[in-house]
N, C-alpha and C positions, 0 to 999 in steps of 0.2 A: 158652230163647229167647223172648224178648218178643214178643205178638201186633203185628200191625203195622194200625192202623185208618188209612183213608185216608178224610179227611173233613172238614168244618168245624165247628168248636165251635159255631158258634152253629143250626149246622141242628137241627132236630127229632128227626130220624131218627140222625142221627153222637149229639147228646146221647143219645138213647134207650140205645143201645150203650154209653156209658161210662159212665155210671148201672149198667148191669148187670155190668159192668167192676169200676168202683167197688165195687158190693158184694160180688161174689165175690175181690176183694183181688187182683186180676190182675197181671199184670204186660204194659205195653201200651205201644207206640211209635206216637201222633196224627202221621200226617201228613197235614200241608195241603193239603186240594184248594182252588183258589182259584176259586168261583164266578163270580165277575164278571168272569173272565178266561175261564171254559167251558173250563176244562182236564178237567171231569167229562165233556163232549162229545167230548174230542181224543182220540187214543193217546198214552197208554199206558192212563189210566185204563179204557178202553170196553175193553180185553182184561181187566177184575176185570169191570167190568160191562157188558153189551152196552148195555143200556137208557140208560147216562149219566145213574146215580143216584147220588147219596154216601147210605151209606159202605159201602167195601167191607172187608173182614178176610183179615187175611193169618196163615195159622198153618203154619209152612213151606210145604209143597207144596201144600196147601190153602188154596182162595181160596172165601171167599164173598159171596154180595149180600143184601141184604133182610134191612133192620135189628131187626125180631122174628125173622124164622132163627136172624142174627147171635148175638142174644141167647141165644136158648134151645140153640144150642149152645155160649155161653160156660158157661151155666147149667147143662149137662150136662158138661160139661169139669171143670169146678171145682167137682161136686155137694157135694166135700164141704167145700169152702173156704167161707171168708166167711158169707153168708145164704145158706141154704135157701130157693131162690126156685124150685122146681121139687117140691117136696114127694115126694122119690126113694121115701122109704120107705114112702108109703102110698098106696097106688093109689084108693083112692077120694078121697085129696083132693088128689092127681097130676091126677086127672080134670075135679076140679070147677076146677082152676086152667085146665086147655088149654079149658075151655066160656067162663071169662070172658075169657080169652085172644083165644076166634076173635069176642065181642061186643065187645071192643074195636073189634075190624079192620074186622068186618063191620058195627055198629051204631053205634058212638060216632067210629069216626073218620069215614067219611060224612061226616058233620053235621059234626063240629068242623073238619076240614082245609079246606073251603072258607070259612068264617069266618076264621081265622086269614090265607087267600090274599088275602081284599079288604083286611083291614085292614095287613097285612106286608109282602106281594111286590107288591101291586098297586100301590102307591105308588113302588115301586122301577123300576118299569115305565113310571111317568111318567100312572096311571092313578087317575083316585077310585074309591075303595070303589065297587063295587055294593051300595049296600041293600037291591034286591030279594033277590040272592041273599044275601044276609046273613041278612034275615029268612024264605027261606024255609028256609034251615039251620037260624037258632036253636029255629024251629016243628018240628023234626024232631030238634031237641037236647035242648029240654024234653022229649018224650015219652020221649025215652031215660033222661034223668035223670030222670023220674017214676019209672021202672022200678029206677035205682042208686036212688033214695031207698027206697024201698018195702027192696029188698036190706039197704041197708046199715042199716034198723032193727032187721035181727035179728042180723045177722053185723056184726065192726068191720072187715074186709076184703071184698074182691068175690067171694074164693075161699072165705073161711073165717074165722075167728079168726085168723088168720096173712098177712103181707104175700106176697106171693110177686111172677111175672111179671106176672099179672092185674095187679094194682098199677101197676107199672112203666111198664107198655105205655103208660096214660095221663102221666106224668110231662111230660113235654116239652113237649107239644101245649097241653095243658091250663096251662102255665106261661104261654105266649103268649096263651092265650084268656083268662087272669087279668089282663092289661093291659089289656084292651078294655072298652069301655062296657058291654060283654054281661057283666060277670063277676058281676052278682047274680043268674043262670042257676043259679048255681052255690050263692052265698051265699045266695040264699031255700031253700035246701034244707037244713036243719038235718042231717042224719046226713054229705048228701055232702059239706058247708064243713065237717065235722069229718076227714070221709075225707082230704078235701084237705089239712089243714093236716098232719093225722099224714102222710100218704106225702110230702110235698112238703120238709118239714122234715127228713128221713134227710138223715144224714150224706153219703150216698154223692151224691142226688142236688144238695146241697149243691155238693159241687164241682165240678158243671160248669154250674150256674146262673149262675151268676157270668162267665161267657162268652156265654149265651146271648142277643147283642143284633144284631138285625136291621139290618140298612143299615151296619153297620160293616165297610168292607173290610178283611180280614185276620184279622179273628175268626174 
């Protein structure tokens, strides 16, 4: 039976999911929540998620929300399918993947999802960017990526030698903050513009880039 994801391609968080999708070679049924209609507000959706977040996962009887869960129980479902994005077999670098895992959550998206908000949604709201808080993200984005640069000159990944979810988690976000004026944030950093190109460039998440465009209804 095919996973059933309820969500929009072009969201951040639904991309994160099928990215992870993608790699472990799933087998998955997208369907559409239509944002700009607030069907993610209405019932039936608010019974997958209270909160009226996309996307939610359906796996028979089993419903869940919160699109790194999402992931890392696809990633554990399918340990042995597709990429090794969970590193099952060795616990010490199982370990160092869930440490880059919670500085995504905790340290890098902070800083990147309110950047992304002025220059994406704010616009969509009838609203100009805030600059102030733009810059006082990117000042709190640099000090993060000081820290992935420093990382990523001894390791080619954030976990390891090896791509895993660490990797992943950043995908989506980081694709929309690569349209922005801010994206030599990234570029002046010689290890992390290489990090990016390698993880950005996978196959897997290849095929849901190409959907991922803001202001377009029905994407």
């Amino acid at each position: 039976m095919a996973l059933k994801l309820y969500g929009a391609a072009m969201s951040p968080c639904t991309s994160r999911v099928m990215t992870c999708l993608h790699e472990k070679e799933a087998d998955f049924e997208l369907i559409p929540i239509d944002l700009f209609a607030g069907e993610h507000k209405q019932l039936p959706f608010l019974a997958k998620n209270p909160f009226g977040q996309i996307p939610a996962l359906e796996d028979g009887d089993l419903s869940l929300f919160e699109s790194r869960a999402i992931s890392a129980y696809v990633a554990e479902k399918y340990k042995e399918a597709g990429h090794d994005l969970i590193r099952y077999q060795s616990l010490k670098e199982a370990a160092e993947v869930k440490v880059w895992m919670e500085v995504e959550s905790q340290q890098y998206h902070p800083a990147m999802s309110p950047i992304i908000f002025q220059f994406f949604a704010a616009p969509l709201q009838g609203k100009a960017p805030d600059q102030a808080i733009i810059d006082e993200n990117l000042e709190k984005l640099g000090k993060v990526l000081d820290v992935y640069e420093e990382k990523l000159s001894r390791t080619k990944y954030l976990a390891g030698d090896f791509y895993s979810l660490a990797d992943l988690f950043h995908l989506s976000f980081t694709y929309y903050f690569m349209k922005t004026p801010c994206a030599n944030l990234i570029n002046e950093r010689p290890h992390v513009k290489a990090w990016w190109e390698d993880i950005s460039s996978r196959p897997a998440f290849q095929k849901v880039a190409s959907a991922m465009t803001f202001g377009e209804k029905g994407n």
